[in-house]
C-alpha positions in Angstrom: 172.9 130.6 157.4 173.0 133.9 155.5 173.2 131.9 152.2 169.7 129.1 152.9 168.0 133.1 154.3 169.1 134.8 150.4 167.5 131.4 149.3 164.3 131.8 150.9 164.4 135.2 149.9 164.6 134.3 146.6 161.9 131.6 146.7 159.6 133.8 148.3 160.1 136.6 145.6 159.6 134.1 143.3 156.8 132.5 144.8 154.8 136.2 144.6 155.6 137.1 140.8 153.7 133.5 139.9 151.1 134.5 142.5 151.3 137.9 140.8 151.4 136.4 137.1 148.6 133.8 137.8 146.7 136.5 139.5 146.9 138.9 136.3 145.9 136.4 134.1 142.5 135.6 135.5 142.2 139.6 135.8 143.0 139.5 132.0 140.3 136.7 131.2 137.8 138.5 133.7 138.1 142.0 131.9 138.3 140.5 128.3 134.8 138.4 129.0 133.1 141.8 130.4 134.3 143.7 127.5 133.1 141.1 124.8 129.3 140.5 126.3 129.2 144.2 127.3 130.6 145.8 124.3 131.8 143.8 121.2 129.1 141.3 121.0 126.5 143.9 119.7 129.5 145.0 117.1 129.7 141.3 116.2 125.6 140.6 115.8 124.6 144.0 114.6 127.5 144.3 111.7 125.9 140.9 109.8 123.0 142.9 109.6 122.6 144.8 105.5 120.2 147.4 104.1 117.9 145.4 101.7 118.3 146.3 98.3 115.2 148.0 96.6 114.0 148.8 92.8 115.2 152.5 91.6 114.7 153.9 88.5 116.4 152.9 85.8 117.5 156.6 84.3 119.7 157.1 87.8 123.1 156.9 88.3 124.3 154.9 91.1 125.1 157.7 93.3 121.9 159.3 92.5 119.9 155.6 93.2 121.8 156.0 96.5 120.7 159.4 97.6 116.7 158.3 96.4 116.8 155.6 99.0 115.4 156.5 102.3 117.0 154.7 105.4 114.4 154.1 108.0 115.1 152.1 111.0 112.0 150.6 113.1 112.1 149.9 116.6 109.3 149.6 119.5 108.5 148.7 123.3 111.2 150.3 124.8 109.8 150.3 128.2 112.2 152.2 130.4 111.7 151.5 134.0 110.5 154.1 136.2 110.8 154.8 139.9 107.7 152.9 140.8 108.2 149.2 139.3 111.8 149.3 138.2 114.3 147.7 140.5 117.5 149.5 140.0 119.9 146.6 138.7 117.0 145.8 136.3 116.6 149.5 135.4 120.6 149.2 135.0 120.8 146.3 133.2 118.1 146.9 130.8 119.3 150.3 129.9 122.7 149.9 129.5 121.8 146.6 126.8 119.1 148.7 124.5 121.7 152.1 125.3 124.7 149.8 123.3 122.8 148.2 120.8 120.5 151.2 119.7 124.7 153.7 119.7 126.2 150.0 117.9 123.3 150.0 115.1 123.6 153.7 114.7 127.8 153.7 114.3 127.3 150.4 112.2 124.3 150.9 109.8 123.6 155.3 110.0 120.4 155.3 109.0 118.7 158.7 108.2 116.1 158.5 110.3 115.0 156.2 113.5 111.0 155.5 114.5 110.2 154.2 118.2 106.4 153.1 117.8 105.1 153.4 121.2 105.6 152.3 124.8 108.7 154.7 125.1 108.2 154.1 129.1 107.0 151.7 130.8 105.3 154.5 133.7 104.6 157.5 131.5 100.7 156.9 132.3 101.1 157.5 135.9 104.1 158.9 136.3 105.1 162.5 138.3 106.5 165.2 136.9 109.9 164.5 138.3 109.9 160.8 137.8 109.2 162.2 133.9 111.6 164.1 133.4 113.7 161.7 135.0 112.6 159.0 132.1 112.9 161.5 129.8 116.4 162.4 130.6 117.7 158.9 131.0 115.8 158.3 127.3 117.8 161.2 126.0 121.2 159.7 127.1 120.3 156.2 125.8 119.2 156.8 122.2 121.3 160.2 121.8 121.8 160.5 117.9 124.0 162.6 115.6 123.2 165.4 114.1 122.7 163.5 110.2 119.9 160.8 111.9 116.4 162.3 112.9 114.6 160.3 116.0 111.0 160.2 115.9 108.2 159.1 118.5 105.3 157.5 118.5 103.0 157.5 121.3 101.6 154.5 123.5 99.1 153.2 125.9 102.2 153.2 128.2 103.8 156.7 127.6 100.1 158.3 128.6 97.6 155.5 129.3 94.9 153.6 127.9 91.9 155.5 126.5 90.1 156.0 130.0 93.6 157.1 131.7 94.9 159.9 128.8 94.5 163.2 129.7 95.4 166.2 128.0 98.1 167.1 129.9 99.6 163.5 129.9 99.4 164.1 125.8 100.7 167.2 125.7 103.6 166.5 128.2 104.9 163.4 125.5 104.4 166.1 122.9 106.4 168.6 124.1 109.2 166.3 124.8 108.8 164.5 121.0 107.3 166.9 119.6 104.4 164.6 118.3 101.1 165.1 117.6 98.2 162.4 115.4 97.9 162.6 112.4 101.6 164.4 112.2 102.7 164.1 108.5 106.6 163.2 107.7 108.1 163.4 104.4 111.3 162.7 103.7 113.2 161.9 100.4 109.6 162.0 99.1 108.5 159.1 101.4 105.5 160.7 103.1 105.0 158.7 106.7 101.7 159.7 109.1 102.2 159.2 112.9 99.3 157.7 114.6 98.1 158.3 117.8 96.9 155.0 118.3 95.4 155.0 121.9 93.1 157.8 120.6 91.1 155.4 117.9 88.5 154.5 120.6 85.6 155.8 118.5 83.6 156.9 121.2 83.7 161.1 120.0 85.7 162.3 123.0 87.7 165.8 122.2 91.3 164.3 121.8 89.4 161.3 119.7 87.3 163.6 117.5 90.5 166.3 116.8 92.9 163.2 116.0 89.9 161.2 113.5 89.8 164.8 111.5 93.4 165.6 111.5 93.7 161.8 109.9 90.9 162.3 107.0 93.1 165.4 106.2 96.1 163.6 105.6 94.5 160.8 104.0 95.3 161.4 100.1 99.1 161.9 101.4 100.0 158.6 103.2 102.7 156.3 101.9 103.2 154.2 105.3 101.8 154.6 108.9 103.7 154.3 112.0 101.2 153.2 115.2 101.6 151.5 118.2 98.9 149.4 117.9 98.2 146.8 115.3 95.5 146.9 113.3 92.7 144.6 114.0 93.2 140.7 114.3 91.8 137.9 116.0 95.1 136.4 117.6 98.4 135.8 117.0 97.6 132.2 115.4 98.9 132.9 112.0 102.1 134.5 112.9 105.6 133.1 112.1 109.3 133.4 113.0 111.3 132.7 115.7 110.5 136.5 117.0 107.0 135.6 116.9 105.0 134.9 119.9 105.0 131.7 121.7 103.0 128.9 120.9 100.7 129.0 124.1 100.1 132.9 123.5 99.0 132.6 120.1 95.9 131.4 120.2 95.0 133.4 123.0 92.1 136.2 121.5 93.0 139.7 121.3 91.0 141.9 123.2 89.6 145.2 121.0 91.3 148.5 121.9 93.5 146.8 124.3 95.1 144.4 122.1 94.4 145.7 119.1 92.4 148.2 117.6 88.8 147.9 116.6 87.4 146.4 113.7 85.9 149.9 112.9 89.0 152.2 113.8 91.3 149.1 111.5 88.9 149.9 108.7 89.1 153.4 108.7 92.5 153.6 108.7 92.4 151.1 105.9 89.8 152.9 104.0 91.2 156.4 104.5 94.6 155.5 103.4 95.0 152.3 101.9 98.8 152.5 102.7 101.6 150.2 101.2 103.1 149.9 104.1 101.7 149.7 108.2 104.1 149.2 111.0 102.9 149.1 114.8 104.0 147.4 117.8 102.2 147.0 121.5 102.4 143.2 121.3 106.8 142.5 121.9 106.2 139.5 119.4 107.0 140.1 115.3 103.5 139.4 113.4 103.4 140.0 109.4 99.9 140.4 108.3 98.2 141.2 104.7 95.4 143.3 104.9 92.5 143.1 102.4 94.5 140.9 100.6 97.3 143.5 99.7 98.2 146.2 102.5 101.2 144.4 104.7 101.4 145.3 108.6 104.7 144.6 110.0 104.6 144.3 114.4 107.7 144.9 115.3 109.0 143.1 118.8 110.2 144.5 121.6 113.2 146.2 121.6 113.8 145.3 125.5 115.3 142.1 126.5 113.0 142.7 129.0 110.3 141.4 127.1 112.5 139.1 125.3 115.1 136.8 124.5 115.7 138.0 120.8 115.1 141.8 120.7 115.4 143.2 116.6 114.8 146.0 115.0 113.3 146.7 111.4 115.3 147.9 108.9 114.1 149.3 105.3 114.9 151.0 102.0 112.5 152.7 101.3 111.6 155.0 98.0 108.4 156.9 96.9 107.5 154.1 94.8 108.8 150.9 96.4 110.2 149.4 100.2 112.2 146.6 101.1 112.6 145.4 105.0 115.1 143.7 106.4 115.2 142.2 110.3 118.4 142.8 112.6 118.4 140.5 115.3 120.4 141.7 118.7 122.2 139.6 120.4 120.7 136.4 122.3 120.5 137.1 126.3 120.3 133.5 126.9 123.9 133.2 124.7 125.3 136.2 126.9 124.4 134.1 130.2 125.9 131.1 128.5 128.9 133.0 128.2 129.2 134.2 131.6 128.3 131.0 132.9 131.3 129.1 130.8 133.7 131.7 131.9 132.7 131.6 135.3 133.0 127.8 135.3 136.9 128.2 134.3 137.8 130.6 136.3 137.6 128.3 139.3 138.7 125.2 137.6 141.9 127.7 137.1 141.7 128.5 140.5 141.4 125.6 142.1 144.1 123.7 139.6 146.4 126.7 140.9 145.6 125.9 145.0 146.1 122.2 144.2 142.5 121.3 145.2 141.2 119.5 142.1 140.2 115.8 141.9 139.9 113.3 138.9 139.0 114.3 135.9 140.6 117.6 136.5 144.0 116.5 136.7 145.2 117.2 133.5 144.6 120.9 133.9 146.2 121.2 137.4 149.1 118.8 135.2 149.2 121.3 132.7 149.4 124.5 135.4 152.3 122.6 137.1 153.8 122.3 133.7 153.8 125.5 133.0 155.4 126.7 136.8 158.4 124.4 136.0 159.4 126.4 132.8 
C-alpha cells in the first residue's frame, strides 16, 4: 500500500515537471515571437538599408571624402495621436512602431542630421495647451537623439492648421518647441537647406504670408535644397511610381490647390526664386518623384506612420555642396508582422491541443510526435 502511494507520488511529480516543461516551452516561443516583431525585426529590415555613394572630389583623401559627405535622413507625416481622435491602443501601437524604427535607424545608420517635413501631430491645429505639451512630450521621448545627430522640424497644415485655422500663436507655439521659423536657413558641411513654411504660401498678403514671401526672396541666392511639407504644384498623382506610391484608384484623383498641393503661383515662385537641385515635401503619405521644369527633382516622401500605411520608409541621402545621392529604407511590412503573429498564434494551439489529446486527422502526426517525445 505504502509502495503503489510512493508510486503515485512519483507519477504525479512527474506528471507536473512535463506540465511544467511543456508549459515553459510555449512561454519560450510566446516571448521569442514578441521580442522578434517588437524589437529585432526593425534591426533585420533597417540594417539592409546603405548610404548611397556620391561624387567627391578627386584631390581628397578617403577620410577627408568621408567627412565632406553630409548624412541627411528624410522622414514625414508622423501624425501622433492626440487626446481627441486617438484611441489609446492605437496611440500605443502606433508610437511604440515609429519610436523603434526611428532609435533602430539612428543606432544602425547615425546620420548627422534628421528632417521631419510636416504633420508632426496629427491635432496640433486644434489642440489645448495641455493636450500640446502632452504631444510634445510624448514626441520628445519617441525620436530622442544623441548628442552627434541634430533633429529638425518642418511645420504642417496638421501641427497649426490650414491657412484659414493658423494663428500666430498656434505658429509660435511649434516654434518655440522646434525652434523653426520660414524661410530658416541651415547649412551644414556646406550644404545650405531653407525650411519652408509651407501652409503660409497662400498668396493672399496676410501678415504671416507677407513676412514668410520676404524672408524667402532673402534667402534665395543661398538655397541648395528645400525642405516643405507640401509638394509643389501637380495635377495628380497619375505619373507616380513605386510600390510606396499611392494606389491605383487615388492617383487619378485631382489635387486640390493649397490643400493638396500648393498653387501654381506659390510652385513657381519657389521655383523661380531658387531654382534648387533638390526639393523634398510630404503631406500626401504616398512617395511621388517629379522633375520640375525639366531639371529640378521633388522627392514626396510617404508617411512615416503605419497609420497611413503598409510600407512606411524614410529617405536617406549623401549629400555634398556640389552633388546628392538618395537612397529609400523601407520599414518593415505591418501586413508581414500580422502574418507572423497570426502563424504563431496558429501553432501555439495546434501545440496545445496535440498536448491535451484533442486533435483530429491531419493533425496526428504532431500529437504522434508530442507523445514521442514524453516517452524519452
Amino acid at each position: 500500500m505504502a509502495m503503489m502511494r510512493s508510486d503515485l507520488g512519483i507519477m504525479k511529480i512527474l506528471h507536473l515537471k512535463k506540465r511544467g516543461c511543456f508549459l515553459l516551452k510555449l512561454l519560450c516561443l510566446v516571448v521569442f515571437v514578441l521580442i522578434f516583431c517588437e524589437f529585432l525585426v526593425y534591426y533585420v529590415v533597417i540594417f539592409q538599408c546603405h548610404w548611397p555613394e556620391v561624387k567627391i572630389e578627386a584631390h581628397r583623401s578617403s577620410k577627408q571624402s568621408s567627412a565632406s559627405v553630409l548624412k541627411a535622413m528624410f522622414l514625414s507625416d508622423t501624425h501622433l495621436l492626440g487626446e481627441i481622435k486617438g484611441h489609446w491602443l492605437d496611440k500605443l501601437r502606433r508610437e511604440w512602431q515609429m519610436e523603434r524604427a526611428f532609435q533602430t535607424a539612428l543606432s544602425l545608420l547615425e546620420p548627422d542630421i534628421v528632417f521631419i517635413l510636416g504633420d508632426v501631430f496629427d491635432e496640433g491645429k486644434w489642440s489645448s495647451s495641455q493636450a500640446w505639451e502632452d504631444d510634445v512630450r510624448r514626441f520628445q521621448k519617441m525620436f530622442r537623439h544623441p548628442v552627434r545627430t541634430e533633429l529638425m522640424v518642418v511645420v504642417g497644415n496638421h501641427d497649426i492648421g490650414f491657412h484659414y485655422e493658423m494663428t500666430t500663436y498656434k505658429i509660435k507655439r511649434f516654434a518655440k518647441v522646434f525652434n523653426f521659423t520660414s524661410g530658416k536657413l541651415v547649412t551644414r558641411k556646406g550644404v545650405n537647406f531653407v525650411m519652408v513654411n509651407s501652409v503660409a504660401l497662400e498668396g493672399d498678403g496676410c501678415t504671416v504670408c507677407s513676412r514668410a514671401e520676404a524672408k524667402l526672396m532673402k534667402l534665395s541666392h543661398k538655397l541648395n535644397c528645400s525642405h516643405q511639407h507640401y509638394p509643389l504644384y501637380r495635377r495628380s498623382d497619375a505619373e507616380c511610381a513605386g510600390e510606396d506610391s499611392a494606389l491605383s484608384e487615388e492617383k487619378y484623383i485631382p489635387f486640390k490647390e493649397k490643400y493638396d498641393v500648393l498653387s501654381r503661383e506659390a510652385s513657381q515662385k519657389l521655383l523661380w526664386w531658387f531654382h534648387p537641385r533638390l526639393i523634398l515635401s510630404g503631406h500626401t503619405h504616398s512617395a511621388c518623384e517629379v522633375l520640375h521644369n525639366g531639371k529640378i527633382p521633388e522627392i514626396s516622401v510617404p508617411s512615416f506612420s503605419w497609420r497611413n500605411r503598409n510600407n512606411p520608409s524614410f529617405i536617406m541621402g549623401s549629400i555634398t555642396p556640389t552633388d546628392f545621392s538618395l537612397y529609400k529604407c523601407f520599414l518593415p511590412l505591418e501586413s508581414r508582422v500580422v502574418t507572423i503573429y497570426c502563424i504563431a498564434g496558429a501553432l501555439l494551439g495546434v501545440l496545445i491541443l496535440a498536448h491535451l489529446q484533442l486533435l483530429n486527422p491531419p493533425f496526428y502526426f504532431a500529437q504522434h510526435l508530442i507523445r514521442k517525445h514524453k516517452a524519452v
